[in-house]
DRENFIKE-270215 format. One line per 2 residues: number of its first residue (from 1); for each residue y, x, z of C-alpha. Coordinates in pm, whole numbers, plus 32768, in hexadecimal, padded with zeros to 4 digits. Example, Ala and Ser with C-alpha at 12.3 -4.5 7.8 and 13.67 -1.06 7.14 Angstrom:
BEGIN
1> 7E3E 84CE 830C  7F96 8557 82CA
***
This chain:
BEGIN
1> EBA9 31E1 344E  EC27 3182 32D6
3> EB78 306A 3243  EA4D 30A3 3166
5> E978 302A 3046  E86A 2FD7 312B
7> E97A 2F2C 3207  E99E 2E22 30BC
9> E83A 2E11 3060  E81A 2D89 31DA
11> E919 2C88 31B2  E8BA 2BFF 3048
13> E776 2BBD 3107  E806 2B06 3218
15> E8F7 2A3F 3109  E79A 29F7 307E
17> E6FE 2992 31C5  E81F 28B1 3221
19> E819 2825 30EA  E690 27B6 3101
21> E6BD 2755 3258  E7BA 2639 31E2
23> E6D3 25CC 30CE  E5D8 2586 31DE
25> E570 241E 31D4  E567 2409 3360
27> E662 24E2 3401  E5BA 25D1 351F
29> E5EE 254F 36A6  E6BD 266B 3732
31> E7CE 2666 3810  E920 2671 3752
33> E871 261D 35D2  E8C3 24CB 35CD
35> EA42 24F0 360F  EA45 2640 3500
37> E929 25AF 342D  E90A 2725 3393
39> EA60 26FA 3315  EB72 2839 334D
41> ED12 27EF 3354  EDBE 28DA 321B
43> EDB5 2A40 322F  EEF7 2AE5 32CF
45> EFE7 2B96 31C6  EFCF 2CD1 31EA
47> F13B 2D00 321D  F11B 2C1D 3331
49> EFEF 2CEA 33EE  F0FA 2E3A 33AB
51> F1FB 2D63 3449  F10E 2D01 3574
53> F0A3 2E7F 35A7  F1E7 2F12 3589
55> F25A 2E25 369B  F14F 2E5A 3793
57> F144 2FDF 3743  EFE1 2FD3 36E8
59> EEF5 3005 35D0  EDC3 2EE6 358D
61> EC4E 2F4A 35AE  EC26 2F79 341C
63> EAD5 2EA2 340C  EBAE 2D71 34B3
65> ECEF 2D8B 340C  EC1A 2D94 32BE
67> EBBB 2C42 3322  ECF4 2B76 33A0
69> ED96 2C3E 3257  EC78 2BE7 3127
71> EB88 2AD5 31BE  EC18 29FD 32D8
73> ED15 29E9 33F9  EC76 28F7 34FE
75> EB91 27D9 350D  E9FE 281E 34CC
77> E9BB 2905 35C4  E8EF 2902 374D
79> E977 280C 383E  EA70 274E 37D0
81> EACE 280F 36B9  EB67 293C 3654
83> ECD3 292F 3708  EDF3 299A 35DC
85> EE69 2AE9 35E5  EFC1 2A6A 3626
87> EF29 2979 3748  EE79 2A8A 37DB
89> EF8A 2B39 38AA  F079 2A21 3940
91> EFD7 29EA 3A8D  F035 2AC5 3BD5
93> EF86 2BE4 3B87  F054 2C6F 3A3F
95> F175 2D02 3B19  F259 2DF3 3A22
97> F161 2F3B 39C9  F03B 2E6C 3A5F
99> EF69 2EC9 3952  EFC4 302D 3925
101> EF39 307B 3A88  EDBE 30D9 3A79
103> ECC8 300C 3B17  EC12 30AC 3BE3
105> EA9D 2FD9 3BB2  E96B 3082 3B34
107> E817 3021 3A9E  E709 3027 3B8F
109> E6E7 2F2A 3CA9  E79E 2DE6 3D07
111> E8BB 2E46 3DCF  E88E 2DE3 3F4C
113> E938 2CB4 3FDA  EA6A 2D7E 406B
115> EAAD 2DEE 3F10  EC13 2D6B 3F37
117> EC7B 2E10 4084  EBDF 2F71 3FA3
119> EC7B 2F7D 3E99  ED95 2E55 3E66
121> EF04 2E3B 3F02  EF0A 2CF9 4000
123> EF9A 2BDA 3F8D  F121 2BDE 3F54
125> F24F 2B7F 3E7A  F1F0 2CBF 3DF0
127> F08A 2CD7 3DC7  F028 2DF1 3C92
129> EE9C 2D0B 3CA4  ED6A 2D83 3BE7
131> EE67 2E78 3B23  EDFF 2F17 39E8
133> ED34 2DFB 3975  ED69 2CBD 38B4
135> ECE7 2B56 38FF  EBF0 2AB7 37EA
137> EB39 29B6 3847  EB17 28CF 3978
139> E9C2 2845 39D3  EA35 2721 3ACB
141> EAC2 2758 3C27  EB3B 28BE 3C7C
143> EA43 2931 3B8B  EAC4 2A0E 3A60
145> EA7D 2B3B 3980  EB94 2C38 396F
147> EB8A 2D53 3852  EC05 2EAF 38B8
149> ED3E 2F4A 37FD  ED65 307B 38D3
151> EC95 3141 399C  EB19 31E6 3961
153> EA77 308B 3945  EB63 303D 3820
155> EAE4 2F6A 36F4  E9DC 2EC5 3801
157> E9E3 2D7B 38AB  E991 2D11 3A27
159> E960 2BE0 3A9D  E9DC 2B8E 3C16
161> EA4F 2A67 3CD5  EBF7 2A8F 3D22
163> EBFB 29CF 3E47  EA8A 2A20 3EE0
165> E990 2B50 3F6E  E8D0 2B65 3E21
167> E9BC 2C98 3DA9  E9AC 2D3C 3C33
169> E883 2D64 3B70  E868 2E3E 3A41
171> E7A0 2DB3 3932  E6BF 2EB4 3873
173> E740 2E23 3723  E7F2 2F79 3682
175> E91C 2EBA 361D  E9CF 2D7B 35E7
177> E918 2D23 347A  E7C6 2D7D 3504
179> E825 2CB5 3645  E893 2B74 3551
181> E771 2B7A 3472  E659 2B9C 358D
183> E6F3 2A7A 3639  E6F4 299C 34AF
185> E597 2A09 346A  E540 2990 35C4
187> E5F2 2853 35ED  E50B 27DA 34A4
189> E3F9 2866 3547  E41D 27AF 365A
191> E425 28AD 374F  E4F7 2836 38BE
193> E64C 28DD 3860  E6F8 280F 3953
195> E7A3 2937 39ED  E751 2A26 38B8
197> E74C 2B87 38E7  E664 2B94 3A2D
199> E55E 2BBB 3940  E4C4 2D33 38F3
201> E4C7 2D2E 3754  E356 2D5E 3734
203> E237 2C9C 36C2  E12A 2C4C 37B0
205> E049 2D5E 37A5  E16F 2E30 37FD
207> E1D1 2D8D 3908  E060 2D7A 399D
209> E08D 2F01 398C  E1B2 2F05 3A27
211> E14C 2E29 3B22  E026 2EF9 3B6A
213> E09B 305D 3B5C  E202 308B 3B36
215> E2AE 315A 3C54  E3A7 3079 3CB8
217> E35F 2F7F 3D9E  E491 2EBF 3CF7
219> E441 2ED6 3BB5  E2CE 2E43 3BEC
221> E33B 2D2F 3C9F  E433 2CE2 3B7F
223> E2FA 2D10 3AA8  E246 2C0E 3B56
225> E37D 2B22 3B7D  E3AA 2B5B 39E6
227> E20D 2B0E 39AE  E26C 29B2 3A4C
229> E3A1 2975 393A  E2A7 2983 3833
231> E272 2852 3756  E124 286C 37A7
233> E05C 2964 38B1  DEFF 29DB 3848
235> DDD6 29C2 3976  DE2D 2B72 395E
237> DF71 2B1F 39B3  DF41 2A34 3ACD
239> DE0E 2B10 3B60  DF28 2C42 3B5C
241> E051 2B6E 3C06  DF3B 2B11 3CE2
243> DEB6 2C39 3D38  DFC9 2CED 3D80
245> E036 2BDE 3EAC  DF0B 2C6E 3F3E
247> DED9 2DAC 3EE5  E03A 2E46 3E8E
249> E091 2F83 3F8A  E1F4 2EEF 3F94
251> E21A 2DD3 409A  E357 2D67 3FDF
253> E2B9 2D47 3E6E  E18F 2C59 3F38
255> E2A8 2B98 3FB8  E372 2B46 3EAC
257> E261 2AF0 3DD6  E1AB 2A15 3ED7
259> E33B 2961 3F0C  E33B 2944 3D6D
261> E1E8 289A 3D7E  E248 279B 3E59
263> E385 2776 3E05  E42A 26DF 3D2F
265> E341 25F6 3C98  E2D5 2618 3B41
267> E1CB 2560 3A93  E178 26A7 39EA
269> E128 2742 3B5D  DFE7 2780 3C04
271> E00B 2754 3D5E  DF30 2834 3E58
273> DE7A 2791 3F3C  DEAB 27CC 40B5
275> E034 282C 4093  E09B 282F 41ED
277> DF42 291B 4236  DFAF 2A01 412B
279> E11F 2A04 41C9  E094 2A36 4302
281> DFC8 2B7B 4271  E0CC 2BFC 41C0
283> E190 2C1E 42FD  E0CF 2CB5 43BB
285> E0A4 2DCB 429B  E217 2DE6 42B0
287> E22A 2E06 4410  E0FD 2F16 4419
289> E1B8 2FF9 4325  E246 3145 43BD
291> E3A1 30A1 4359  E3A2 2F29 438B
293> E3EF 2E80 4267  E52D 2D96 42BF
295> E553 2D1F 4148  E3E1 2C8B 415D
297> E3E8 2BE1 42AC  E538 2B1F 4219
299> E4B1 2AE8 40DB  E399 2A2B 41AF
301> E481 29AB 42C2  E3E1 2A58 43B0
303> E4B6 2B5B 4437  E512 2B66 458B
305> E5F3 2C07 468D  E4C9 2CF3 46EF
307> E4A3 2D66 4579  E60A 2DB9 4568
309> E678 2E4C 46F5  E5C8 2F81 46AE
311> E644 2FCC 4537  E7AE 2F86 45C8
313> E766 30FD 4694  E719 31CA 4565
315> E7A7 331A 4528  E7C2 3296 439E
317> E91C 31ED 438A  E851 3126 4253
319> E758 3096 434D  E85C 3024 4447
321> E924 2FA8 4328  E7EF 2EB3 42A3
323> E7AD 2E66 43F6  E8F4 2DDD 443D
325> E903 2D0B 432C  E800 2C77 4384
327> E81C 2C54 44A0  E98D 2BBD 4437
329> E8FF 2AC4 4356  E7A0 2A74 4346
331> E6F3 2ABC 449E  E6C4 299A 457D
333> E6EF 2A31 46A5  E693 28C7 479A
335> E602 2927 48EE  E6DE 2A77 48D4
337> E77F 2AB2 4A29  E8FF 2AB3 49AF
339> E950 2BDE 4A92  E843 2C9C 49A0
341> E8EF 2C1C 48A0  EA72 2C7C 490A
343> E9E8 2DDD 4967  E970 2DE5 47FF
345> EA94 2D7B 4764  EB63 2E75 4830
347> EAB6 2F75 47CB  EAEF 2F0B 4656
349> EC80 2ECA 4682  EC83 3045 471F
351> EBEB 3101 45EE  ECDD 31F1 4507
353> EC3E 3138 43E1  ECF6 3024 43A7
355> EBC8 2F63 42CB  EB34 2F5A 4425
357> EC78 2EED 44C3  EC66 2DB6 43C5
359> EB15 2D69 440D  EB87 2D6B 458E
361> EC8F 2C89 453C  EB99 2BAA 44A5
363> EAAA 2BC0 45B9  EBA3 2B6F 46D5
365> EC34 2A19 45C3  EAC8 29BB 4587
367> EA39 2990 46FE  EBA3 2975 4789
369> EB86 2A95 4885  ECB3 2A1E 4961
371> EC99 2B34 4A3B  ED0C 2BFE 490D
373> EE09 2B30 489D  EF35 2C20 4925
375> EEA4 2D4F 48A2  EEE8 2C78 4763
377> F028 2C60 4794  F07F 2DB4 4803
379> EFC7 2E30 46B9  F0B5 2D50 4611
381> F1E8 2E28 46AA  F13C 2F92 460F
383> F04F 2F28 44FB  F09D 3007 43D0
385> EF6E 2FAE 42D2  EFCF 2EA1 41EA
387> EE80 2DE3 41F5  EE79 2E1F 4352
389> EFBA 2D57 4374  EF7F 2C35 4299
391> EE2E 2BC2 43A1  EF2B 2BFC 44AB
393> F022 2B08 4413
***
């Protein structure tokens, strides 16, 4: 999409905001603003960006490459500040062509924790990893925002974790200025951007409707998470986020907002009273759904062997699939016989579906299932799935 006279208008107003946010007498306390200090590098020449396009094969999202071009390249930015365009594809994941494949991550929902096995290519000398997008910011850790250069999603940003379960996010922002400018408005705002983009871009009332009637159980309990970023909740705001850990017909959007209210600690947090009674409600909602909800009794630690045995049976490969991994990494399965457990994990290691295969991997590493150690090894003689291989090894 060519650049256009709106496209300028938006980043003369962030040059402005910038600007005021440096004349500030005490700077804002955000993660990342007192390394940048609201200060961005030189813009890039633009013979230099044609250079860098031409090489990688790729055109720039207009509304970012108008601002590494005319405004800034690096610095102010979320996290630690913006990474330079030139910085921003030297790790392993810029193979040759790496950013002329399309990625394949939509908006909508945060990406399940076997995200990786889905949709990347197992670690290697050769790895193409998160292809079609380009690295912007990093927000500590594993933690980073990537920017999508190819595929449906591109001009957006997700945020994920590279080396953990908490796979891509799509923030709602339209594009990369809109994206910046939310996150300068609300570091002076003093909004939580510690991890920015996990926010919904709405105001409060907004996200109390979202919260209370949107259609996706996702998206309200993002609504609810975002309520609690706010500089400052209203008693509305609190009485919704409160409300719906009772009331919400999703067992998953009561757990994650009861987990956010306990944890971490803000001072700007309310705490409910009675948090282990709540937990202990919400589960037993979850459980008393026609579909146990797996997600909710491990947001609460309380899911069990017993929650996930019969989910493990399902017709619905996408059942067995969550099932297994959780069964592979967060059930605490103590007091389970391990012949139970072995004739479980067999079962997995068997399936055509070689996700499930993984997770039976996983499950026989885990609880070290010796009696299916050499079915292990023979796997290792005939394995033909990539991902499949690498838990082997």
């Amino acid at each position: 999409m060519p650049v256009s006279d709106t496209d300028h208008v938006r980043l003369e107003r962030i040059a402005a905001k910038l600007a005021a946010a440096r004349a500030l007498p005490t700077l804002p306390d955000a993660f990342g603003v007192d390394g940048h200090r609201f200060d961005l590098g030189a813009p890039v020449a633009e013979a230099a960006v044609v250079d860098w396009e031409e090489r990688h094969e790729v055109a720039l999202p207009a509304a970012y490459r108008l601002f590494v071009t005319e405004l800034g390249d690096g610095g102010a930015g979320p996290g630690g500040g913006m990474l330079r365009l030139l910085d921003s594809c030297d790790d392993e994941g810029c193979q040759p062509g790496h950013l002329a494949l399309p990625s394949p991550y939509l908006p909508g929902p945060r990406y399940f924790g076997d995200w990786e096995q889905r949709y990347e290519d197992p670690p290697g000398p050769d790895r193409v990893f998160l292809r079609g997008t380009l690295r912007i910011a990093w927000h500590g850790c594993s933690l980073c925002t990537q920017l999508v250069v190819t595929g449906p999603a591109r001009g957006r940003l997700f945020n994920l974790d590279i080396e953990g379960p908490v796979g891509p996010y799509v923030a709602e922002d339209a594009d990369f200025l809109a994206w910046y400018e939310r996150w300068l408005d609300e570091a002076v705002a003093g909004y939580d951007v510690d991890w920015f983009g996990e926010r919904l871009p709405l105001d409060e009332p907004a996200l109390v409707a979202v919260l209370a009637g949107d259609a996706s159980p996702q998206r309200r309990a993002r609504a609810g998470e975002s309520l609690l970023q706010l500089a400052a909740v209203s008693d509305r705001g609190w009485t919704a986020v409160a409300e719906a850990v009772s009331s919400d017909e999703d067992a998953g959007v009561r757990a994650q907002l009861l987990f956010l209210l306990q944890w971490p600690p803000r001072d700007r947090y309310r705490r409910l009273d009675n948090a282990e009674a709540a937990a202990d409600a919400i589960a037993r909602y979850a459980r008393s759904r026609p579909r146990p909800d797996l997600r909710a009794l491990a947001e609460l630690r309380r899911l069990t062997f017993a929650d996930v045995a019969p989910e493990l049976s399902s017709p619905d490969v996408e059942q067995r699939r969550c099932a297994a991994y959780h069964l592979a990494w967060e059930v605490m399965a103590t007091g389970v016989p391990q012949h139970v457990l072995e004739d479980e994990a067999g079962r997995l290691l068997d399936d055509p579906d070689p996700l499930l295969r993984s997770h039976g991997v996983a499950v026989v590493r885990r609880y070290d299932l010796a009696g299916l150690h050499s079915r292990l090894r023979r796997m290792q003689r005939v394995e033909t799935d990539r991902w499949v291989q690498r838990w082997l090894s």
